[in-house]
Each structure stands twice: as structure tokens, then as C-alpha cells.
C-alpha positions as CSV (number, residue, x, y, z in Angstrom):
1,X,64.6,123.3,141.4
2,X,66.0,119.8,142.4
3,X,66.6,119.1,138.9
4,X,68.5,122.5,138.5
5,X,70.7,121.8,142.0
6,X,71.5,117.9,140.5
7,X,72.7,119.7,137.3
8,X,74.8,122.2,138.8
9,X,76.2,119.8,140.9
10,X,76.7,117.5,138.0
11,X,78.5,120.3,135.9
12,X,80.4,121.4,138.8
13,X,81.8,117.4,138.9
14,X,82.4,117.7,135.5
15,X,84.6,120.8,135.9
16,X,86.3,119.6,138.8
17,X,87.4,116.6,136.6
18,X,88.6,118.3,133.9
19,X,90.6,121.0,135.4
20,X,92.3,117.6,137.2
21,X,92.7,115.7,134.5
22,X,94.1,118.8,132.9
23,X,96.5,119.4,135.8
24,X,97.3,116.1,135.7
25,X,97.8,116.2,132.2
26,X,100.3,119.3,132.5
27,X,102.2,117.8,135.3
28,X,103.1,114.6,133.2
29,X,104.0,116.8,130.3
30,X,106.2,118.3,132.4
31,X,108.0,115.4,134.4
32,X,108.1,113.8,130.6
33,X,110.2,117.4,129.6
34,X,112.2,117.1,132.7
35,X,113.2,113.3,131.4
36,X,114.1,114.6,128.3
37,X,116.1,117.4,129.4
38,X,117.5,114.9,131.4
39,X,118.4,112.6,129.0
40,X,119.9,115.2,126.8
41,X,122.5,116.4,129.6
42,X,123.8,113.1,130.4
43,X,124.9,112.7,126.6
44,X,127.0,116.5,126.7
45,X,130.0,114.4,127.9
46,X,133.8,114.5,126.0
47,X,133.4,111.3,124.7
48,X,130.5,112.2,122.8
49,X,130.5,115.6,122.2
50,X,133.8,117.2,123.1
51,X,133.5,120.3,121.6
52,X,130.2,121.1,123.0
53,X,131.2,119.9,126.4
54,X,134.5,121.8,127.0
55,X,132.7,125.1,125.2
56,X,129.9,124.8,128.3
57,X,132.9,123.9,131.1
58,X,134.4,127.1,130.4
59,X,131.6,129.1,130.3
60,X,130.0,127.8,133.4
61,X,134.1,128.1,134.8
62,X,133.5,131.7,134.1
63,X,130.0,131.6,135.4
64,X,131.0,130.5,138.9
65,X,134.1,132.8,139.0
66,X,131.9,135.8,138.3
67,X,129.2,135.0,141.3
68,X,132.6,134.2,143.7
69,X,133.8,137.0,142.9
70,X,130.7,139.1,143.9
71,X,129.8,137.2,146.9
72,X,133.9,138.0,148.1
73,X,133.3,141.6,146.9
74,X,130.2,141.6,149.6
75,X,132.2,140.4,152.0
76,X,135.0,142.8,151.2
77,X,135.7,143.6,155.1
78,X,136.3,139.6,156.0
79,X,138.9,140.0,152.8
80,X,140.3,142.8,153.9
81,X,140.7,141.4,158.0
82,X,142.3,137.8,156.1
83,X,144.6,139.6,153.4
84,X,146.3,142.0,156.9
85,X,146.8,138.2,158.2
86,X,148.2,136.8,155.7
87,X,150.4,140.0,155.0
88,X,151.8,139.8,158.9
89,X,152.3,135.8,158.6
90,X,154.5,136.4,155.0
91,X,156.5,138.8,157.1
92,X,157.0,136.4,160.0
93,X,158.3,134.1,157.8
94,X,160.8,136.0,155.3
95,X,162.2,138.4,158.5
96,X,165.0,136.4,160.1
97,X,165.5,135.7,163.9
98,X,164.8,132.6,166.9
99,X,161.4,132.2,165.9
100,X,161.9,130.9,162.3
101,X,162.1,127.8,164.1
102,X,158.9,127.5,165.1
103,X,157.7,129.0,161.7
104,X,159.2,125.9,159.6
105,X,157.7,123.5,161.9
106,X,154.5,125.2,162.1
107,X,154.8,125.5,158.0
108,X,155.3,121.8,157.7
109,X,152.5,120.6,160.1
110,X,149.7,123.5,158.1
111,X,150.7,121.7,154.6
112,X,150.9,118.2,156.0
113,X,147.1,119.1,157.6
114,X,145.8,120.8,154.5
115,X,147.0,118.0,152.2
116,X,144.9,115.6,153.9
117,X,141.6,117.7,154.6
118,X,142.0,118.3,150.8
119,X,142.1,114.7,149.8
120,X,139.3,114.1,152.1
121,X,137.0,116.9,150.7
122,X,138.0,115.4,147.0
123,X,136.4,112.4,148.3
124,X,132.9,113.4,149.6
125,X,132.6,116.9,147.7
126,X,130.1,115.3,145.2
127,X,131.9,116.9,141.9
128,X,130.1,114.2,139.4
129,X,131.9,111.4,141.4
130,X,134.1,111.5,144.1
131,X,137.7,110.4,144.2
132,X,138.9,107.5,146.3
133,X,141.5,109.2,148.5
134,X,141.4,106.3,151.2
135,X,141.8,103.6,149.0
136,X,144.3,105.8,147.1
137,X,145.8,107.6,149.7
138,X,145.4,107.5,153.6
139,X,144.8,103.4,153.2
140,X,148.3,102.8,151.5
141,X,149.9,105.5,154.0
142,X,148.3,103.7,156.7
143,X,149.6,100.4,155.2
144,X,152.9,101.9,154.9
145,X,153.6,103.0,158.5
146,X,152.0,99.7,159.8
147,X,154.3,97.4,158.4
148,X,157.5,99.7,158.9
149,X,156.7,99.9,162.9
150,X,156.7,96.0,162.5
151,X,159.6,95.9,160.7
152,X,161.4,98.9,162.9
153,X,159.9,97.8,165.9
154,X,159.3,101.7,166.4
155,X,157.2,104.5,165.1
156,X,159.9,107.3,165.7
157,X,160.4,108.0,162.2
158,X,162.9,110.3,162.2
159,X,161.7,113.9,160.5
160,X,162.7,114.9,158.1
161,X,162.5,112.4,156.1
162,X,158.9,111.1,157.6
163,X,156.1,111.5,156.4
164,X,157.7,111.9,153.0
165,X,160.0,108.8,153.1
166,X,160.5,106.3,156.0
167,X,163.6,105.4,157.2
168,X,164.2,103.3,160.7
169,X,165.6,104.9,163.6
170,X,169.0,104.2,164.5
171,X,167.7,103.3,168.2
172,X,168.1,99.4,169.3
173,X,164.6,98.1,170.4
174,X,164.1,94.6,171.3
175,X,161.8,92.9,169.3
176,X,157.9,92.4,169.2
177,X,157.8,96.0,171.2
178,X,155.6,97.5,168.9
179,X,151.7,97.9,170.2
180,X,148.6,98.5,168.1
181,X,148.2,101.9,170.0
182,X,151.5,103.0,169.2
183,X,150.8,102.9,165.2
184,X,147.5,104.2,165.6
185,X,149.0,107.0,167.6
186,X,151.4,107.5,164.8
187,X,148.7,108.3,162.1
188,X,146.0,109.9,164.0
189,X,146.7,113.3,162.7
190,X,146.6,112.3,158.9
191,X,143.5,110.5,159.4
192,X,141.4,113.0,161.7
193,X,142.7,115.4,158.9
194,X,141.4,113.3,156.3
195,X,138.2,112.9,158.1
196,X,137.7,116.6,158.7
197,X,137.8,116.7,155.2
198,X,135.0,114.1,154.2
199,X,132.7,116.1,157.0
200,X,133.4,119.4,155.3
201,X,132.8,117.8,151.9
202,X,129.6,116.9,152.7
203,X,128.2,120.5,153.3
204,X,126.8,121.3,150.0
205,X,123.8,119.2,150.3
206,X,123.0,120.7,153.7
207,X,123.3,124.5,152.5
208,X,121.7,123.5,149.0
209,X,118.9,122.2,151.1
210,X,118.4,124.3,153.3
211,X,118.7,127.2,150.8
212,X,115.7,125.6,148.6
213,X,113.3,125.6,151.8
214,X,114.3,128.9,153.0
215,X,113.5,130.5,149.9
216,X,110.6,128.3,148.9
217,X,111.8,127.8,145.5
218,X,111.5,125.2,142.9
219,X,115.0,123.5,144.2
220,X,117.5,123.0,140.7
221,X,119.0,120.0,142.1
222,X,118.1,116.2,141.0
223,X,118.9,114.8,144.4
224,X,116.9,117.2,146.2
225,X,113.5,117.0,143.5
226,X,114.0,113.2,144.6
227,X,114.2,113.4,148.2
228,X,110.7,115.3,147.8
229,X,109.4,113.0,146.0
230,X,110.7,110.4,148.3
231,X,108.8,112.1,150.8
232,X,105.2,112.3,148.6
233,X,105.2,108.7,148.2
234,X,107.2,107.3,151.7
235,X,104.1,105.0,152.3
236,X,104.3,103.2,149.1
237,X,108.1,101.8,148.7
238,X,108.8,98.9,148.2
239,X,112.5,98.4,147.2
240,X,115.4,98.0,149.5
241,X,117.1,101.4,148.0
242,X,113.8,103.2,148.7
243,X,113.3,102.3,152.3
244,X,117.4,102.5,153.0
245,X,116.8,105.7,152.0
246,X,114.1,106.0,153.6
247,X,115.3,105.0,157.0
248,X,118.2,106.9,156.8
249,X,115.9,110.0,156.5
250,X,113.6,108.9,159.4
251,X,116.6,108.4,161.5
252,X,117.8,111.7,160.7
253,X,114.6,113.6,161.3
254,X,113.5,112.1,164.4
255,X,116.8,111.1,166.3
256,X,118.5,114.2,165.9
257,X,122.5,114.5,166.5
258,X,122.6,110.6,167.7
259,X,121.3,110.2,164.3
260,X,123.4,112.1,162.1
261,X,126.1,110.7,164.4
262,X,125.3,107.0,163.6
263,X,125.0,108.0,159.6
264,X,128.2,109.5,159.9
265,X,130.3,106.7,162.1
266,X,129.6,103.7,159.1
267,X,130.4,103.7,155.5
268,X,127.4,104.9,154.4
269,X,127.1,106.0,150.6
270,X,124.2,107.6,151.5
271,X,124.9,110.1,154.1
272,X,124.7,112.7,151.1
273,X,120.7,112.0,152.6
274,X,121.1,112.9,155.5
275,X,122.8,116.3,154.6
276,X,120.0,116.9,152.3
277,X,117.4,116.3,155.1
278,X,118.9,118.2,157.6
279,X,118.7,120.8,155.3
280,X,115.4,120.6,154.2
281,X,114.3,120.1,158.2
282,X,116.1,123.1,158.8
283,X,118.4,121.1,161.4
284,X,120.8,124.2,163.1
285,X,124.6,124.2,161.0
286,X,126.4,123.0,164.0
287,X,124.1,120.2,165.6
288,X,124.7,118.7,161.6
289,X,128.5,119.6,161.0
290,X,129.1,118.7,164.5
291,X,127.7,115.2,164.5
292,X,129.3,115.0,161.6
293,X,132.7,115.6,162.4
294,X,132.7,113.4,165.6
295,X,131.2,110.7,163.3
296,X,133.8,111.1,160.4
297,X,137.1,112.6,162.1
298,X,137.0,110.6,165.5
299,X,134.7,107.2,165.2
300,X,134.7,106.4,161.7
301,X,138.9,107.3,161.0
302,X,139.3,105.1,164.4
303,X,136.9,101.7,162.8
304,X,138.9,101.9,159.3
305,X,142.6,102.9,161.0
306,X,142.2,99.2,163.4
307,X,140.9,97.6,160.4
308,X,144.0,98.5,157.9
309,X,146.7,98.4,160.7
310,X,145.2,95.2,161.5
311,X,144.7,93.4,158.3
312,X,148.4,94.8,157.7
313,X,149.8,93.9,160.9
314,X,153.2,91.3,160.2
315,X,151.9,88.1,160.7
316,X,148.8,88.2,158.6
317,X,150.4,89.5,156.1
318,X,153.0,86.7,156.1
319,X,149.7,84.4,156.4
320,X,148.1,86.2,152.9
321,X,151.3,85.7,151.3
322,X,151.7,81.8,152.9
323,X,147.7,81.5,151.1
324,X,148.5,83.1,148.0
325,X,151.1,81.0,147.3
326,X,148.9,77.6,148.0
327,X,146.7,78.3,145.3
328,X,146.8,75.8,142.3
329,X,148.7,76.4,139.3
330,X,149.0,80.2,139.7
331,X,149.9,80.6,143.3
332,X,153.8,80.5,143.2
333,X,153.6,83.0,140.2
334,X,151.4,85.2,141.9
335,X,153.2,84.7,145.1
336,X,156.6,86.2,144.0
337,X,155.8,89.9,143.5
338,X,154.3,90.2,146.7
339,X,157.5,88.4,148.2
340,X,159.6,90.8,146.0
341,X,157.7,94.0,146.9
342,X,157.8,93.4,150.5
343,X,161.6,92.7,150.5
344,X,162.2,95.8,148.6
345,X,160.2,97.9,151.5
346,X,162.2,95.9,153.8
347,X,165.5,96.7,152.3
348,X,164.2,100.6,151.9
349,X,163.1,101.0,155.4
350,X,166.6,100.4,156.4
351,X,168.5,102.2,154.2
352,X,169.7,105.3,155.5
353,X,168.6,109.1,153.2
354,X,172.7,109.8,152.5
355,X,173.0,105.9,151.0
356,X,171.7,104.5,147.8
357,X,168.9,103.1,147.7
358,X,168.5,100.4,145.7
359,X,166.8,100.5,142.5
360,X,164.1,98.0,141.0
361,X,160.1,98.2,139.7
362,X,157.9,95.6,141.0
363,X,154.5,95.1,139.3
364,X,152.9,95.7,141.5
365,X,154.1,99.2,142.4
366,X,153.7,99.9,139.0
367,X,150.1,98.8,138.8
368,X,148.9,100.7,141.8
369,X,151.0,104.0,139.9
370,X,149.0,103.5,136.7
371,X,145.3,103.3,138.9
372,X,146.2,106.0,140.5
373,X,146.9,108.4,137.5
374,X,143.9,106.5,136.0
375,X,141.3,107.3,138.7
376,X,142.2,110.6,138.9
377,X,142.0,111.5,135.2
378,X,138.4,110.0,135.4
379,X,137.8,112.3,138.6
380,X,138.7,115.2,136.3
381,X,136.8,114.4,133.4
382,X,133.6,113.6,135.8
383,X,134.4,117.3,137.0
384,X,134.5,118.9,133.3
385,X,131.3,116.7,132.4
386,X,129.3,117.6,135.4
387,X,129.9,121.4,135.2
388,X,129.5,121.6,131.1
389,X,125.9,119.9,132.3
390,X,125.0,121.9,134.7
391,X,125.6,124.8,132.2
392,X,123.3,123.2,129.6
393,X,120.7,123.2,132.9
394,X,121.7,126.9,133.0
395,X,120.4,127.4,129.3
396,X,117.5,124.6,129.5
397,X,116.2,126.7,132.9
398,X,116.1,129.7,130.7
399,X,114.5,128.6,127.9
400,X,111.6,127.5,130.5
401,X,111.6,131.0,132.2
402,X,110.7,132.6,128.3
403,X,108.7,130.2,127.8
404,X,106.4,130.8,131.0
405,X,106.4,134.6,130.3
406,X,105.3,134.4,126.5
């Protein structure tokens, strides 16, 4: 009887191992699959196969059109209720009388707001890579107004033309009466607007997140599969990106608000985390789009507004051109453009809208022009490659699905 017992225990060990070494056999064939897979979606791009690629952006184009137009066909009445608004506000503004007044300035001020919260959300929305509208945009307007209250001694652009052009105000100011507050007074809306727009950018993690634990489905997205596994194996890293990551998540989890409020007042490329765990935790919508609006909009626009209005204020930028020019060799080349470009604002600022302005192309105006239009054809083609790969995960999901029902 012993003997019998000792063999059914032995076989029972002997089954146990083999259904694990068979489960641990199927789970590396499939993380080996999911590699593959992998590899083959990162090579459908237009540089390599442009056929292929814009044939899967326009079908996953049509794709996403189809399922937003259902989910606005469920939520017909909201349509409905927004459509009536929009219907009485196009009549207020074609029917003629004293308040067209306030129409045309409250016109100006929506587009002036919704240009910026639309660069902001181009920069955190996550669409394969996200555009630099601060370094392209908000930073140079920043720039822009800082050095033309120095040179004005004023902020009270007059408007129109500001914010399209700026033109000094015809005032007399004595000089050196400009203060620090006074400029970051001057861009506060464009920057809180901006900043709005990097908060609400920064949803789609959270609502994929949450979404995935609500459900309790296999989550399609590589972030979150890596977050999990982050999670499965917390105790063993041992590289500075996994326990960044890492604390950032811990943070998160068990501060709370402060927490997604100290993620969100730094540049911090990985606050994507933090949406991701908030949503996986289940953290309510508002204590997570609240902290992060306070974090983005108010303390984080304040830290980079000093630090461009500062680093742009008169005298260091005199000082930058002075230290440019005392480099060896190349200095006195490299310091004339800068002199150039910064006469030619000069002379602009005070030239009036009715006079000519004068005409000329510095370098480095041209430069800036070309990066621009070069970064944001990159941000378009990252946008066509991401969507004509997430169609091929479309097809490569599907395939799995037959397969698992064969």
C-alpha cells in the first residue's frame, strides 16, 4: 500500500511537471509570436512598404470613422442638444445689432483658446510620437512677447494686430518699467491653454486602462501588456528605466492626487505611466484629470513661462550674444545673424501695421521655418505609420481569434 501511495504520488509529480512545463512551453511560444508580430508591424512603414502602409491607413481611417460614428449615433440626444446650440450661436452671429460686438471679441478669444489647447493636445496625444508644440510654438511666442515688452517697455500690444503681429504702443513709458509679472501676465492665457491641452492629451491611457480592467480582457495595447508585466516582476529590476518607472507607479498608487500632481508639475516623459496606472487602479476620472490639470495648466506652464521669459529677458540675451561672439575662430561669424535677427525684431516692433515693413531673411528665421515644416511632416507620417499598424494588429488579432476556434 505504501508502495502504491509513493507511486501515485510520484506520477502525480510527474503530471504536475509536465502540464507546467507544457504551460510554460505554450506561454513562450506565444510571447515568441507576439515578438514576431511585433517585429513585422514596426517594418509596415512608408519608407518600406508604401503601398502596403497607406492601403492599411485608409482602411483603419474608415475603421475608426465607422465606430465614431455609431458611438455619436448612441448618443444621438447629446447631438441633437449641441447641433440646437450651435444653430442659435450661427444665428447670433450673422443677425446684425449691439451685441455683434461682443460676438467678434468672444469669436477671437474661442479661436485664440482652441488653437492652443489643440497644439497642446498634438503634443501629449500619443499618435506614434508627439509633436513639439512648445519648443515649436508656445516657447518662440513666449520668446517673442518677452523681448518686445523689453524693447516696448510695455505689454499693451495694441489688438488687433496682437497676438498675430506685434507692434509697440504709441504710449511714452520711461524706461526699465517693465516687471517679470507683467510679461507673465501677458501670456498666461496662451500657456494655461496650451497646458489644458497636454492634460487632455493625456486621457487615452487612463480610459484605455481603465477600460482593459473593467472588462477583464486581454488589454491590445503594448504599453499596457508592459505595465503588467512591470507589475509581475516589480521585485526583480534592476535598471534605472525600470525602477523610474517603477517609482513613478508607486507614487501614483499610493500617494494619490499629491502624486499625480507631482508627476504632472515636472517634465516627466513618463507621466503616460501614471495615466495608465490610474487607470488600471481604477483612480475616479476627476481626482486624475484634476491633478492633472493643476499640475500641467497652472504649475508646470508657470516653471517653463519664468524659465523662457527669463533666459530671454534683455540683458542675457545681450550677454549670449556678447559669449557667442568670444568664441575662437567662429564666433564673429556666428555672432552676426543673431545681431541681424535681433535688429530686424527691433526695427519690426516699431514699425507701425499702415507702414512698410522692411524686408530681409535672416538664417536663422529661415532655419527655424524649414524645422518646423520638417517636424511636422514627421508627426504626420508617425500618424499614417502608427494607424496602418494598428490595422495590421487588427488583421494579426483575427487571425489569432480563428485560430483559437479551429
Amino acid at each position: 500500500m505504501a508502495e502504491n501511495g509513493t507511486d501515485c504520488d510520484q506520477r502525480r509529480i510527474r503530471m504536475s511537471k509536465e502540464q507546467h512545463n507544457g504551460n510554460f512551453t505554450d506561454s513562450s511560444m506565444l510571447s515568441e509570436r507576439k515578438r514576431r508580430e511585433r517585429e513585422e508591424r514596426l517594418n509596415i512603414v512608408l519608407w518600406k512598404k508604401p503601398v502596403v502602409t497607406l492601403q492599411y491607413f485608409c482602411l483603419e481611417t474608415l475603421i475608426n470613422l465607422k465606430e465614431w460614428t455609431i458611438k455619436l449615433w448612441r448618443r444621438r440626444g447629446i447631438l441633437v442638444c449641441v447641433l440646437l446650440a450651435l444653430a442659435v450661436l450661427t444665428a447670433m452671429y450673422y443677425i446684425e445689432g449691439a451685441h455683434q460686438q461682443y460676438v467678434r471679441y468672444m469669436e477671437k478669444k474661442f479661436f485664440w483658446c482652441a488653437y492652443w489647447v489643440g497644439l497642446g493636445i498634438l503634443s501629449s496625444v500619443g499618435l506614434g510620437t508627439g509633436l513639439h508644440t512648445f519648443l515649436l510654438y508656445l516657447g518662440p511666442h513666449i520668446a517673442s512677447v518677452t523681448l518686445a515688452a523689453y524693447e516696448c517697455n510695455s505689454v499693451n500690444f495694441p489688438e488687433p494686430p496682437y497676438p498675430d503681429q506685434i507692434i509697440c504702443p504709441d504710449e511714452e513709458t520711461t524706461q526699465g518699467s517693465i516687471s517679470l509679472w507683467a510679461i507673465i501676465s501677458k501670456v498666461r492665457l496662451e500657456a494655461c491653454m496650451w497646458g489644458a491641452g497636454t492634460a487632455i492629451g493625456e486621457l487615452p491611457p487612463y480610459f484605455m486602462a481603465r477600460a482593459a480592467r473593467l472588462s477583464g480582457a486581454e488589454p491590445d495595447d503594448e504599453e499596457y501588456q508592459e505595465f503588467e508585466e512591470m507589475l509581475e516582476h516589480a521585485e526583480a529590476a534592476q535598471d534605472f528605466a525600470s525602477r523610474a518607472k517603477l517609482a513613478v507607479q508607486n507614487l501614483v498608487q499610493k500617494v494619490g492626487f499629491f502624486g499625480i500632481l507631482a508627476c504632472a508639475s515636472i517634465p516627466n516623459p513618463l507621466f503616460d505611466l501614471a495615466g495608465i496606472t490610474c487607470g488600471h487602479f481604477l483612480v475616479p476620472f476627476w481626482t486624475f484629470f484634476g491633478a492633472t490639470l493643476i499640475g500641467k495648466a497652472v504649475i508646470k506652464m508657470h516653471i517653463q513661462k519664468l524659465f523662457v521669459i527669463i533666459t530671454f529677458s534683455k540683458h542675457i540675451v545681450e550677454q549670449m550674444v556678447a559669449l557667442i561672439g568670444a568664441i575662437p575662430s567662429i564666433g564673429p561669424s556666428l555672432q552676426k545673424p543673431f545681431q541681424e535677427y535681433l535688429e530686424a525684431q527691433r526695427i519690426k516692433l516699431h514699425h507701425k501695421s499702415d507702414s512698410a515693413v522692411p524686408q530681409g531673411e535672416n538664417w536663422l528665421s529661415w532655419m527655424f521655418e524649414k524645422l518646423v515644416i520638417v517636424m511636422v511632416c514627421y508627426f504626420i507620417l508617425s500618424i499614417i505609420n502608427s494607424m496602418a499598424q494598428s490595422y495590421a494588429k487588427r488583421l494579426q488579432q483575427k487571425m489569432y481569434s480563428e485560430e483559437k476556434t479551429k
